[in-house]
FIVOTI-773201 format. One line per field, with one value per residue: residue number from 1; residue in three letters; x, y, z of N, C-alpha, C in turn. Coordinates in steps of 0.05 Angstrom, whole numbers, plus 5000, padded with zeros to 4 digits. Example, Ala and Ser with C-alpha at 12.3 -4.5 7.8 and 13.67 -1.06 7.14 Angstrom:
# FIVOTI-773201
k = [1 2]
r = [ALA SER]
npx = [5264 5257]
npy = [4886 4955]
npz = [5156 5142]
capx = [5246 5273]
capy = [4910 4979]
capz = [5156 5143]
cpx = [5264 5258]
cpy = [4934 5001]
cpz = [5156 5157]
***
This chain:
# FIVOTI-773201
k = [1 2 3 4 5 6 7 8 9 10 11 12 13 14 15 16 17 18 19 20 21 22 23 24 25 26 27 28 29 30 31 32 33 34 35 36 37 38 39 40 41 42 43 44 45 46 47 48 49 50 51 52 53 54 55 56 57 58 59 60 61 62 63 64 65 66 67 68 69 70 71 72 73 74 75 76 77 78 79 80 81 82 83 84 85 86 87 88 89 90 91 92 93 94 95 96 97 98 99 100 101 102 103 104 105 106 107 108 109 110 111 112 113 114 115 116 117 118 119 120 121 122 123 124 125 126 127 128 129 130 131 132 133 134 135 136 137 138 139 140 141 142 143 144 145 146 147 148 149 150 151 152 153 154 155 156 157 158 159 160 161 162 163 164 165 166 167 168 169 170 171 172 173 174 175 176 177 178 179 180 181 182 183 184 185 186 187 188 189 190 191 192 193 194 195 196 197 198 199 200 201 202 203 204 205 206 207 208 209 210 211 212 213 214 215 216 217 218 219 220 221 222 223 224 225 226 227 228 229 230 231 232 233 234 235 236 237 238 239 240 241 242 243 244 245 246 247]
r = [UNK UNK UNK UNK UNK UNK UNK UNK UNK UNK UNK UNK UNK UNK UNK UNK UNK UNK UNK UNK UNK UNK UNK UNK UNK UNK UNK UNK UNK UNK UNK UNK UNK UNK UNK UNK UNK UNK UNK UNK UNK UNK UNK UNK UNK UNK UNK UNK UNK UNK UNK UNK UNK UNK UNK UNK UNK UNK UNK UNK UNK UNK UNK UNK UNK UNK UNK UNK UNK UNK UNK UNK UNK UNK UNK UNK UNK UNK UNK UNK UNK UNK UNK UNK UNK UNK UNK UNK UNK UNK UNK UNK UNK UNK UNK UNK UNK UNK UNK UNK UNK UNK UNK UNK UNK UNK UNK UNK UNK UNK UNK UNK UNK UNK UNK UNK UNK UNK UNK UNK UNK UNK UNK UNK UNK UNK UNK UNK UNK UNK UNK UNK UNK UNK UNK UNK UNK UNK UNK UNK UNK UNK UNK UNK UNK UNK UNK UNK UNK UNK UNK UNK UNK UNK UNK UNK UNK UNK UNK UNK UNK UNK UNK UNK UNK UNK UNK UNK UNK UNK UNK UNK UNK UNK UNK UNK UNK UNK UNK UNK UNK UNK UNK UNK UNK UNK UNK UNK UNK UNK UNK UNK UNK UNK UNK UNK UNK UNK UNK UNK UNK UNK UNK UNK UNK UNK UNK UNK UNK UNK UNK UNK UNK UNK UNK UNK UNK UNK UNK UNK UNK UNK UNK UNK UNK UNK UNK UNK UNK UNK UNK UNK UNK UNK UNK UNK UNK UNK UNK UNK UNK UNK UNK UNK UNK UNK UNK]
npx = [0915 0848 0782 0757 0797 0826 0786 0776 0831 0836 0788 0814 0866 0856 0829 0878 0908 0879 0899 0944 0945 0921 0952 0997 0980 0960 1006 1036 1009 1008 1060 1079 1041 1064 1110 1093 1073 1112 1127 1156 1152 1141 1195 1227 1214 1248 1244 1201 1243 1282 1256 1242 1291 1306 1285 1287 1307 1268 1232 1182 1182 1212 1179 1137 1159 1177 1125 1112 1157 1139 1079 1103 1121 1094 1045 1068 1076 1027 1002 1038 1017 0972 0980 1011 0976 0967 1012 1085 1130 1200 1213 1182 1186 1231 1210 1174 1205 1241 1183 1152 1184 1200 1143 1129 1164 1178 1143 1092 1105 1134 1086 1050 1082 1100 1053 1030 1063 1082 1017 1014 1051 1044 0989 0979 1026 1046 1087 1137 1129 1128 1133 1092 1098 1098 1061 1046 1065 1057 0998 0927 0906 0945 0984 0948 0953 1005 1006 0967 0933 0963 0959 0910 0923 0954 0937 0884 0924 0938 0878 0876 0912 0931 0973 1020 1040 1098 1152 1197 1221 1270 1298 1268 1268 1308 1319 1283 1301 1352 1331 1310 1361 1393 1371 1372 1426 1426 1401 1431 1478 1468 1455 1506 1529 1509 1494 1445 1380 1329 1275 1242 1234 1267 1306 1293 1284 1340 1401 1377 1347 1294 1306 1325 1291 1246 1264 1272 1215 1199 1210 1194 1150 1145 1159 1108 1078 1094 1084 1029 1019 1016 0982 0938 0934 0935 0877 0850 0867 0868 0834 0860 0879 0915 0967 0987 0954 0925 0956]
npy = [5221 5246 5239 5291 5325 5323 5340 5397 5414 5409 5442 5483 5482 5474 5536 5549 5527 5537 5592 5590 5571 5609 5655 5635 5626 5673 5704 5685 5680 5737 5751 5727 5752 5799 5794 5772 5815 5844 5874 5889 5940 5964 5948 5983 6037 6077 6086 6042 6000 6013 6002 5946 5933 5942 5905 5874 5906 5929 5935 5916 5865 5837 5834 5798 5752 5739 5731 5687 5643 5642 5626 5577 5542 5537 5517 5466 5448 5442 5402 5368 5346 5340 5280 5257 5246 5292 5280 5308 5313 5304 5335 5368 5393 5426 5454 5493 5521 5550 5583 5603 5645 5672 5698 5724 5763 5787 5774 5790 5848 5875 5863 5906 5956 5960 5965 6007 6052 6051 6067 6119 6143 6144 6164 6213 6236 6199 6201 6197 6152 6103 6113 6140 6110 6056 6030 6005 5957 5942 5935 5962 5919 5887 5913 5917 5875 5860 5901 5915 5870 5841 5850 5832 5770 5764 5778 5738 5684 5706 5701 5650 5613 5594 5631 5645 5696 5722 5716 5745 5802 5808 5777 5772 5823 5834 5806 5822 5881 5861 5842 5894 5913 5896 5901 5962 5958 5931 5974 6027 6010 6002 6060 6077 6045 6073 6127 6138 6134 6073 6089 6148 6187 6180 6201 6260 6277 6264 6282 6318 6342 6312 6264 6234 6221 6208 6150 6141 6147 6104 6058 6065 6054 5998 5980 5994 5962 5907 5908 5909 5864 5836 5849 5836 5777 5767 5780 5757 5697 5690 5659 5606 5545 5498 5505 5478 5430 5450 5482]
npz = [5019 5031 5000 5011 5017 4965 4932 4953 4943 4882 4870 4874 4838 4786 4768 4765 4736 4691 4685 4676 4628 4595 4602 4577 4526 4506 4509 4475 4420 4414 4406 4364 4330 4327 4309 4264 4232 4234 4179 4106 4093 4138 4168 4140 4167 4209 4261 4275 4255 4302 4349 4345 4338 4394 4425 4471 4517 4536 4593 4588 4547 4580 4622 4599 4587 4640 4661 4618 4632 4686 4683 4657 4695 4739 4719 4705 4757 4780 4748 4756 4811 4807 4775 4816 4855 4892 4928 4939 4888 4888 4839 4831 4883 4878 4832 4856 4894 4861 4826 4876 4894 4853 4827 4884 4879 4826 4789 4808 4828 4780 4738 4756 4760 4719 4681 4704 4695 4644 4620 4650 4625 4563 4567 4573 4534 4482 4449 4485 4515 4467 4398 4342 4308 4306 4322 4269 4280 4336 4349 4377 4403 4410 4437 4490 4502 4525 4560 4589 4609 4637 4691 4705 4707 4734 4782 4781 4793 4848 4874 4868 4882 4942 4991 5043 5090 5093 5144 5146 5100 5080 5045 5005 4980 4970 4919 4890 4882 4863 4811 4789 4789 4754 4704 4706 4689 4642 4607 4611 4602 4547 4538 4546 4500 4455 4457 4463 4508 4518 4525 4503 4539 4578 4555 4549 4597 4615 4648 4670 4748 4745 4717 4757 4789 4758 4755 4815 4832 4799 4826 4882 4861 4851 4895 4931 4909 4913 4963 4971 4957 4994 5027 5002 4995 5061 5069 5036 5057 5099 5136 5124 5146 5134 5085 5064 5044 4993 4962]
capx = [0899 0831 0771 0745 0814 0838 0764 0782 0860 0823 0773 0839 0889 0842 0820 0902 0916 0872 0910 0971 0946 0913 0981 1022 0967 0959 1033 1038 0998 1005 1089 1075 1023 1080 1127 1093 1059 1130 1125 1189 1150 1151 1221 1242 1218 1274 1235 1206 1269 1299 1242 1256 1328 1309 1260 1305 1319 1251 1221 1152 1187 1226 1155 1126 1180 1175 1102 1103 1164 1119 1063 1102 1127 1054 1034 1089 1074 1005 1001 1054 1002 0955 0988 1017 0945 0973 1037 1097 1156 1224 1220 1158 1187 1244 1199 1158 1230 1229 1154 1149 1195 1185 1114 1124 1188 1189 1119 1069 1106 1136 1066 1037 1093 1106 1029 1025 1089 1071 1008 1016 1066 1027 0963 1000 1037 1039 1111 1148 1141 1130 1140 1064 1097 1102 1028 1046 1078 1049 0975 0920 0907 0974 0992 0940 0955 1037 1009 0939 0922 0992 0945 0890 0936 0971 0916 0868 0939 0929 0860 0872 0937 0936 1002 1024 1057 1125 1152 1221 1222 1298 1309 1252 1270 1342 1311 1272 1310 1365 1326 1319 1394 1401 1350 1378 1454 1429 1392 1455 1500 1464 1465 1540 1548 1492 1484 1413 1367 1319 1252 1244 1220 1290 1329 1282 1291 1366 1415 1356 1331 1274 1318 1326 1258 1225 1271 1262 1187 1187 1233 1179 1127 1146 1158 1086 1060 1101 1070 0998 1006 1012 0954 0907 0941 0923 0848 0844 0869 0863 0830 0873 0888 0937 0969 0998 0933 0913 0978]
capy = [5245 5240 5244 5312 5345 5324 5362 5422 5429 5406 5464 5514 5479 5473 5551 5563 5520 5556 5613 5586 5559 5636 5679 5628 5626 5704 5713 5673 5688 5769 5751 5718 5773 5826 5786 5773 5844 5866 5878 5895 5967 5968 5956 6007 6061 6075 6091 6014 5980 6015 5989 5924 5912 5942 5895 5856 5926 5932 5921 5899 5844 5826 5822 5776 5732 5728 5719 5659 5623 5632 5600 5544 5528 5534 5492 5441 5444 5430 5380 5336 5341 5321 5257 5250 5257 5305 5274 5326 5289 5319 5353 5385 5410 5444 5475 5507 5534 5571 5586 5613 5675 5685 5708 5744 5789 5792 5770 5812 5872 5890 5864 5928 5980 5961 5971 6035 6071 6061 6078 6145 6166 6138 6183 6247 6232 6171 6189 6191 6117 6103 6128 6136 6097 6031 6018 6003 5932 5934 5945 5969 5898 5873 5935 5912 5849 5865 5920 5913 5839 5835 5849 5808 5742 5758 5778 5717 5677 5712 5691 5616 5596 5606 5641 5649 5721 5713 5729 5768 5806 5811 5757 5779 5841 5829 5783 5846 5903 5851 5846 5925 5928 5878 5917 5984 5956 5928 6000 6043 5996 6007 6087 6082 6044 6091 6157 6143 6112 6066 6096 6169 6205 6185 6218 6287 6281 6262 6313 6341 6324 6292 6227 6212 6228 6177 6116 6137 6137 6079 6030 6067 6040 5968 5977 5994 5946 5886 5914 5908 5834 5820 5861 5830 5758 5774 5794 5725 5672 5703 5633 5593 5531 5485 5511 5447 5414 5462 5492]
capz = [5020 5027 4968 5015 5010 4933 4920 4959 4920 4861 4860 4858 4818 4758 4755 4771 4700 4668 4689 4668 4595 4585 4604 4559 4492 4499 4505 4434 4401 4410 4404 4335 4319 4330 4289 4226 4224 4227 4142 4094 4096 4173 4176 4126 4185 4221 4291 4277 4264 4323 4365 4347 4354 4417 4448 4498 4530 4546 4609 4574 4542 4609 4640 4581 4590 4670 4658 4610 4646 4709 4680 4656 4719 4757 4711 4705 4782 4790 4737 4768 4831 4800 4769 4846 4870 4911 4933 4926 4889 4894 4821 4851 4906 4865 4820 4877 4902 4840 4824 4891 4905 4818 4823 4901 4879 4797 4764 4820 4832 4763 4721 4765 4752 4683 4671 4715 4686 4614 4620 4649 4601 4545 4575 4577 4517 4473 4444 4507 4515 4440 4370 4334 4273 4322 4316 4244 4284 4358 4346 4400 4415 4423 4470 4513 4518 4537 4579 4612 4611 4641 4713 4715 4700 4763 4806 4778 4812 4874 4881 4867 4895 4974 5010 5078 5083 5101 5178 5138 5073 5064 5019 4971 4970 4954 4895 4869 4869 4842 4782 4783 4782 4731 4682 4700 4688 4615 4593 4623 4587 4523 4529 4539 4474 4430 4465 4466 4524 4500 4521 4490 4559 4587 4530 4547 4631 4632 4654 4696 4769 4732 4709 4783 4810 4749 4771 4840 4834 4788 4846 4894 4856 4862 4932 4940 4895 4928 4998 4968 4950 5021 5045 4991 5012 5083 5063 5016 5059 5126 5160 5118 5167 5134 5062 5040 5040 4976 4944]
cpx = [0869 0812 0766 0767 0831 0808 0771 0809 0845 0804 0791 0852 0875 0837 0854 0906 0908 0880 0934 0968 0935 0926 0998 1008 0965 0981 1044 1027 1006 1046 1084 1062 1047 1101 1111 1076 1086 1139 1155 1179 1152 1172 1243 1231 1237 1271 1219 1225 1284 1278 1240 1272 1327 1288 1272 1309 1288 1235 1202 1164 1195 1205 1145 1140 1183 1143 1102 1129 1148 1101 1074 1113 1100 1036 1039 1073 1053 0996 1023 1040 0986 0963 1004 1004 0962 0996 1066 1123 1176 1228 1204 1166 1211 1239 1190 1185 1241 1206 1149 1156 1195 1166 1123 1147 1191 1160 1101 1076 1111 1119 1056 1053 1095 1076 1026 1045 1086 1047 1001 1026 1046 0993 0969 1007 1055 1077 1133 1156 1148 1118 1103 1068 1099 1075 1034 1049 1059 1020 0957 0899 0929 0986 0984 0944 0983 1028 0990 0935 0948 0986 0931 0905 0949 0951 0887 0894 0949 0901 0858 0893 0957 0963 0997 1040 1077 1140 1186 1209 1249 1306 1297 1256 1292 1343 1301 1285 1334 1368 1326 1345 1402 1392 1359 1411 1457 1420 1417 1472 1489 1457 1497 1544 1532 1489 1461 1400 1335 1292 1262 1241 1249 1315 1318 1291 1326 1386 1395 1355 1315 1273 1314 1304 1247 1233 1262 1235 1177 1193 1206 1156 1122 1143 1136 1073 1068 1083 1044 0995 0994 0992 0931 0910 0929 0883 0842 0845 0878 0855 0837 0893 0923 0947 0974 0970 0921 0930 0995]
cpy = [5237 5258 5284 5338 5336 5342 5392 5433 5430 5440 5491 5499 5485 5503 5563 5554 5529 5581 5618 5591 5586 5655 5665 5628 5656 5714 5701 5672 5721 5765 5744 5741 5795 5814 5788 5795 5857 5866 5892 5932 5978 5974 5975 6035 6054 6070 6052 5992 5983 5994 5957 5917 5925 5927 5881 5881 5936 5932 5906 5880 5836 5814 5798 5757 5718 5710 5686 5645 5622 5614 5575 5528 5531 5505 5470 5437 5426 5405 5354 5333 5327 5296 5240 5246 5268 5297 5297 5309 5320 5345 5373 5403 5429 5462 5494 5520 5558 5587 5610 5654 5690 5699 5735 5776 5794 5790 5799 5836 5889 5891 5903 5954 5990 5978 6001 6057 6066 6068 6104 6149 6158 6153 6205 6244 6216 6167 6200 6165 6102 6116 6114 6114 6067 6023 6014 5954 5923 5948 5947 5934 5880 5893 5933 5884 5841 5889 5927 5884 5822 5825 5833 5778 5737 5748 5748 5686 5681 5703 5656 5605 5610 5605 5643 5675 5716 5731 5752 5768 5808 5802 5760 5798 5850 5820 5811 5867 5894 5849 5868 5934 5915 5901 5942 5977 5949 5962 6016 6033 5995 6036 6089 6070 6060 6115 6153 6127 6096 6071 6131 6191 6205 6208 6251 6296 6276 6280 6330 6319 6310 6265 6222 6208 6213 6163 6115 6126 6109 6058 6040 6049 6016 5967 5971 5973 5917 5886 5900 5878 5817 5821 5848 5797 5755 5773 5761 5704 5671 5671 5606 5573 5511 5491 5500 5428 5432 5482 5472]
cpz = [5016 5006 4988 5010 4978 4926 4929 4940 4894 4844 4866 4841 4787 4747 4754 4740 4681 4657 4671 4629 4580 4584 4578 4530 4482 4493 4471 4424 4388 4407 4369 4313 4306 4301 4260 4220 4216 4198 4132 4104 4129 4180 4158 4151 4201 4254 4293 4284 4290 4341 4360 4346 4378 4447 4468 4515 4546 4567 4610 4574 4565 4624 4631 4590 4629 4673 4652 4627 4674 4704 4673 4681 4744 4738 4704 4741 4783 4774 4751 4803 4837 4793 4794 4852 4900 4932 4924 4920 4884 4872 4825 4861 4900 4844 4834 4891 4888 4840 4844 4897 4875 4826 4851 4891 4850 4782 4785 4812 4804 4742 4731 4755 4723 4667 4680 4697 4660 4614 4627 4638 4581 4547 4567 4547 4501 4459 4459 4514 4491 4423 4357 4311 4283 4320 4297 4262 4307 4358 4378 4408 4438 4447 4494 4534 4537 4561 4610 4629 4632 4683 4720 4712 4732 4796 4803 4787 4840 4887 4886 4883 4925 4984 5032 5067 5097 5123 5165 5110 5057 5046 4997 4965 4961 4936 4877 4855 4858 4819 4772 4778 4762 4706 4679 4693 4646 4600 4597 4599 4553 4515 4525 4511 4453 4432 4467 4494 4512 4498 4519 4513 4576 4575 4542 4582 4631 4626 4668 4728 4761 4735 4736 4795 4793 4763 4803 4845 4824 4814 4863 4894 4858 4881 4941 4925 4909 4953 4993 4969 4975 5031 5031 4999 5038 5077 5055 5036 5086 5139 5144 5145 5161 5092 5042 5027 5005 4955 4922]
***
């Protein structure tokens, strides 16, 4: 590879690691935060304790968790690129097999919904999504950082790390709403064993048309948010000549 194209990858990989080392220090820090705030007096509320033996049911957490294994595999990536100088070795090329359809069908689309769909309920009315006594644990830092910050991490990996848009969508879109059926198979499966569903706005809509018209809109909302990646893709990296030379 020559010195004019290790400068060109160079001046993305480096603001992409930064990317990486800023989703995975925010994500632990504000995970640690949550934990040791959670106090003996915290977990004597009952709407607390529930909220935390229910954080795996969460989609937040689900995101966090797609998040930071994304970044560590972007940045496992690009670091073994760098120590390649830009050579792709085999472990490489099986992370990037991963990495890849991660971010287009599970990190993009559900950072956007997750952020969109709690924040409108949480506009409207704050205990629909959560209970006011949960700020005692998940303060208005840490909310933003599971809920807002959850955006710019993605889209500051849209800017740095150039795609081709892909000539079929079947296979990513069989990957996504996979994970949607996964996520709606664990919440379902934890009303059947409690009577309860685990965000508070479900419990108030189900047994109405309502229940179906959120999920509907929510699965909508991915839809459209997947769509967008492509169109801002397109826009970004539009006279993108050769992709390998800088991915």
């Amino acid at each position: 590879m020559s010195s004019s194209e290790l400068a060109n990858r160079s001046s993305l990989i480096y603001p992409r690691m930064l990317g990486y080392v800023a989703t995975l220090v925010l994500h632990v820090i504000t995970a640690v935060h949550i934990t040791t705030t959670f106090t003996r007096e915290a977990a004597n509320d009952a709407a607390v304790k529930e909220f935390h033996d229910n954080q795996h049911k969460f989609m937040t957490v689900w995101n966090v968790y797609m998040q930071m294994l994304y970044a560590a595999l972007g940045l496992s990536c690009d670091v073994l690129s760098l120590s390649n100088e830009g050579k792709i070795s085999s472990l490489q090329q099986t992370l990037k097999k991963i990495r890849d359809p991660m971010f287009s069908n599970i990190v993009w689309p559900y950072a956007f919904t997750t952020s969109f769909v709690f924040w409108s309920a949480y506009s409207y009315d704050r205990s629909l999504i959560l209970p006011p006594s949960v700020d005692q644990t998940l303060t208005w830092g840490a909310n933003h950082v599971i809920h807002t910050a959850i955006m710019p991490v993605v889209l500051w990996e849209l800017v740095f790390r150039p795609r081709k848009t892909p000539e079929t969508h079947m296979a990513n879109l069989m990957m996504m709403y996979g994970y949607a059926a996964g996520y709606l198979t664990v919440i379902v499966s934890s009303y059947m064993n409690t009577g309860t569903w685990v965000y508070p706005i479900l419990n108030i809509l189900y047994g109405t048309i309502y229940f179906y018209i959120f999920l509907g809109v929510s699965v909508l909302l991915t839809q459209i948010f997947y769509s967008m990646q492509w169109y801002v893709t397109s826009i970004l990296w539009k006279n993108l000549k050769d992709i390998k030379k800088v991915n």
